[in-house]
C-alpha positions in Angstrom: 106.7 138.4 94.5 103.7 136.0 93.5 104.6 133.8 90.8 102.6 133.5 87.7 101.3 130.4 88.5 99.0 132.2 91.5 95.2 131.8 90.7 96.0 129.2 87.3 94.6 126.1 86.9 97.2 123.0 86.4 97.0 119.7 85.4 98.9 117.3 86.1 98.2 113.6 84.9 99.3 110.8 87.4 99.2 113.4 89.9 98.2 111.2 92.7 101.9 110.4 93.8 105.3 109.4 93.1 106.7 112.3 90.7 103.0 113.2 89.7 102.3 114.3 93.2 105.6 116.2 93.5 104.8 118.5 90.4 101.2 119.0 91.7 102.7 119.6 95.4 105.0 122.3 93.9 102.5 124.1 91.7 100.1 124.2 94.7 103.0 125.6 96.7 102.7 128.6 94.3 99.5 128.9 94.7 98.0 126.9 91.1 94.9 125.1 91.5 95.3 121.4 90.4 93.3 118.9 88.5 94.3 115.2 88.4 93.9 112.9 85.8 94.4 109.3 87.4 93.7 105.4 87.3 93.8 103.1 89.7 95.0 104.5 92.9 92.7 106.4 96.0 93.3 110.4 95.0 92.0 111.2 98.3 95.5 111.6 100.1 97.0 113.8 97.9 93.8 115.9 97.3 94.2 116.3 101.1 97.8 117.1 100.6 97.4 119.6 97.7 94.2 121.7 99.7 96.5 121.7 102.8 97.8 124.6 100.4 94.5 126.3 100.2 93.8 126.3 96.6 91.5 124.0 94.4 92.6 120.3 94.0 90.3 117.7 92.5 90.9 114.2 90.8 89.1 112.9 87.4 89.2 109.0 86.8 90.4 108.6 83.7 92.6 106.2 81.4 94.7 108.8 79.2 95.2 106.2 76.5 90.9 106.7 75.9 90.6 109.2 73.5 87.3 109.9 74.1 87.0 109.5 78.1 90.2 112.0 78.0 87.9 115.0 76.0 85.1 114.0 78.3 87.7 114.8 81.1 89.5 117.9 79.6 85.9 118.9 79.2 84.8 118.6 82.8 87.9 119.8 84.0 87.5 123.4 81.9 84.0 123.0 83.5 84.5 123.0 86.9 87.8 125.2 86.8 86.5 127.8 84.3 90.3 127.3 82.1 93.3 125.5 81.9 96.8 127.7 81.7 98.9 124.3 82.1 99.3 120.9 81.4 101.6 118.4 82.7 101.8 114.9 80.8 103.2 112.9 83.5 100.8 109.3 83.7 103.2 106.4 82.3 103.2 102.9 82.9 106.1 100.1 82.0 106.1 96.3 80.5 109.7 95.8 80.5 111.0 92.8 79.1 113.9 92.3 76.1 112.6 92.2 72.9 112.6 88.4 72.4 110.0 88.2 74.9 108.2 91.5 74.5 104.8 90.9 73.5 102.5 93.1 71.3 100.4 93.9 74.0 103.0 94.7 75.6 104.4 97.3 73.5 100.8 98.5 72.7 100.0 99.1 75.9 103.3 101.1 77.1 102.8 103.4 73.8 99.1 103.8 74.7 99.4 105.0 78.0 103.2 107.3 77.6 103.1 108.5 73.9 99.2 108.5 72.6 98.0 109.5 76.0 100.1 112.8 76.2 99.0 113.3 72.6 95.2 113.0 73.5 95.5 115.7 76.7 97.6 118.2 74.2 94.8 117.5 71.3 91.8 118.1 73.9 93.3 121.0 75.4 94.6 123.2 72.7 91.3 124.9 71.4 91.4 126.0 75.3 95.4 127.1 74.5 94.5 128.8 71.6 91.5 130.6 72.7 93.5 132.0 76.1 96.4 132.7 73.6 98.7 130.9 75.9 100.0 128.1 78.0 102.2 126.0 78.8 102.9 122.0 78.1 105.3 120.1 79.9 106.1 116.1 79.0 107.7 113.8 81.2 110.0 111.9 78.8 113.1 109.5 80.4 116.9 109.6 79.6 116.2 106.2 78.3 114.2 107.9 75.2 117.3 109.4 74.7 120.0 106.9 75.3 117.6 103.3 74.7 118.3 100.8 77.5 117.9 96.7 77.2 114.9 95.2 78.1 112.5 98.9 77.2 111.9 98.9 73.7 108.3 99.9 74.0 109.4 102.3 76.8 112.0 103.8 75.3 109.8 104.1 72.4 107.1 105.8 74.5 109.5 108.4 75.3 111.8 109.1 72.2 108.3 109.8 70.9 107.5 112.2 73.6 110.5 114.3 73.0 109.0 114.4 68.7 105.7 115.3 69.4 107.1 118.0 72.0 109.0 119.5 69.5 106.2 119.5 67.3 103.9 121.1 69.7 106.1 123.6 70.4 106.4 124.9 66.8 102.6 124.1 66.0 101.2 126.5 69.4 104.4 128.6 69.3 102.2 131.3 67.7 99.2 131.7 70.6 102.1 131.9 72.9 101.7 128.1 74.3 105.2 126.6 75.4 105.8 123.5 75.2 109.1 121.3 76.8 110.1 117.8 78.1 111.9 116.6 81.3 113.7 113.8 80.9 114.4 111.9 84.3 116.9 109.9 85.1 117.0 106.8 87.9 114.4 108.7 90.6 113.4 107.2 94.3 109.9 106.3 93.8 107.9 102.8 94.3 109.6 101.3 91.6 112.8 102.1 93.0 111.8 101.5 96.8 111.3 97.3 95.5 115.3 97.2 94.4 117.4 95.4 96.7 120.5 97.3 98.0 123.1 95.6 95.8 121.0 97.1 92.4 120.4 100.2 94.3 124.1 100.2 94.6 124.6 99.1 90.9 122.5 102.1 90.0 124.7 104.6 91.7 127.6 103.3 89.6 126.1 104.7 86.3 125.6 108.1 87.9 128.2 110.4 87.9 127.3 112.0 90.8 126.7 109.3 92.7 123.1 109.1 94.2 119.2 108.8 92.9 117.6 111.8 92.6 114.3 112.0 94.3 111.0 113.3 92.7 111.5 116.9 93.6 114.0 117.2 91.5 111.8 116.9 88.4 109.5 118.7 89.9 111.2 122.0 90.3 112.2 121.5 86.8 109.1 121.3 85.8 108.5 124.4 87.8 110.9 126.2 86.0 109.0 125.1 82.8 106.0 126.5 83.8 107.1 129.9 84.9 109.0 130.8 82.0 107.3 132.2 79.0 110.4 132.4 77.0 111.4 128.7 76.3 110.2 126.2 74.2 110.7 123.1 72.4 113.8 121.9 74.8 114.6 118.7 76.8 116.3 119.3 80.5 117.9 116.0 81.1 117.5 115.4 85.2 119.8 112.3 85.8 122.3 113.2 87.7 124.9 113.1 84.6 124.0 109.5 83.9 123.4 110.4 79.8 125.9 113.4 79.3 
């Protein structure tokens, strides 16, 4: 059976790799077209990846934390795709340091990018919600918004806040049938990851009940089961392996 994603349009912020690709990679699987929201790094290989599936994949430079360059986006994007029936509020960036060295900046930045840039694709996109009376919104929080961890206040910050303003959203759209829910990942094999030396890799593992990193699939077929379901809203699915239980 087709899923309900067949034909939709999806996007996906930060969708040019690491867990970002992943969600994109597995909406495309089910047949979503994809529009990607990114800074910084070539979208070209992961366009190429995502129209390997045969269905329309194109990238939007764009610094979320810009209110207005992210309307001027969302409003190109309904452009060219004709809708959007999903959005995925992946893009995040880190400044990690302990609080006695943490900057402003710092801490501006971090709640720019994670926290005010979901809010500006969910403000930019809902008159498109509301008018298709439906949708569906999915934030990529962290277990650390939930359990705080040393040296990310502005991070942790970023995504306590997430898991508020999904909860918000979620009551606020409930009524034009626009769901909206937050992952929150645990330790995950990406770039970040791939820098750590065995012995923290190691370290990490300790604090995992079941033992291992998860990889970015794993969120991504979480995600997935976000977006197929029209019957939840306003939740958190912790994927971390146990580390926060």
């Amino acid at each position: 059976m087709d899923s309900i994603l067949k034909g939709k349009t999806v996007v996906v912020t930060g969708g040019v790799r690491g867990i970002g690709l992943a969600i994109a990679e597995r909406c495309a699987e089910k047949g979503a077209n994809i529009a990607i929201p990114y800074v910084f790094v070539d979208p070209e290989p992961a366009l190429k990846t995502l129209r390997n599936y045969k269905v329309k994949a194109e990238a939007y430079e764009c610094d979320v934390s810009d209110f207005d360059a992210t309307k001027t986006v969302c409003d190109k994007i309904i452009a060219d795709f004709g809708s959007v029936d999903a959005l995925v509020n992946n893009a995040g960036i880190t400044a990690d340091k302990l609080i006695l060295r943490m900057t402003e900046q710092d801490f501006d930045k971090v709640i720019a990018v994670n926290l005010k840039g979901a809010f500006n694709m969910i403000k930019h996109l809902t008159q498109n919600f509301m008018r298709n009376r439906g949708g569906a919104i999915v934030n990529i929080s962290s277990v650390v918004g939930l359990m705080g961890n040393a040296g990310q206040a502005n991070y942790s910050a970023s995504k306590a806040g997430l898991i508020g303003l999904t909860k918000t959203v979620a009551r606020e759209l409930a009524s034009r049938g626009v769901t909206c829910n937050a992952v929150a990942p645990g330790f995950i094999a990406t770039a970040m990851t791939d820098a750590l030396t065995e012995e923290q890799k190691d370290a990490i593992k300790k604090q995992i009940p079941l033992g291992f990193i998860g990889n970015p699939d794993d969120v991504a077929r979480t995600v997935l089961f976000y977006l197929e379901n029209r019957y939840i809203t306003g939740e958190v699915i912790k994927v971390d392996g146990g580390m926060y239980i």
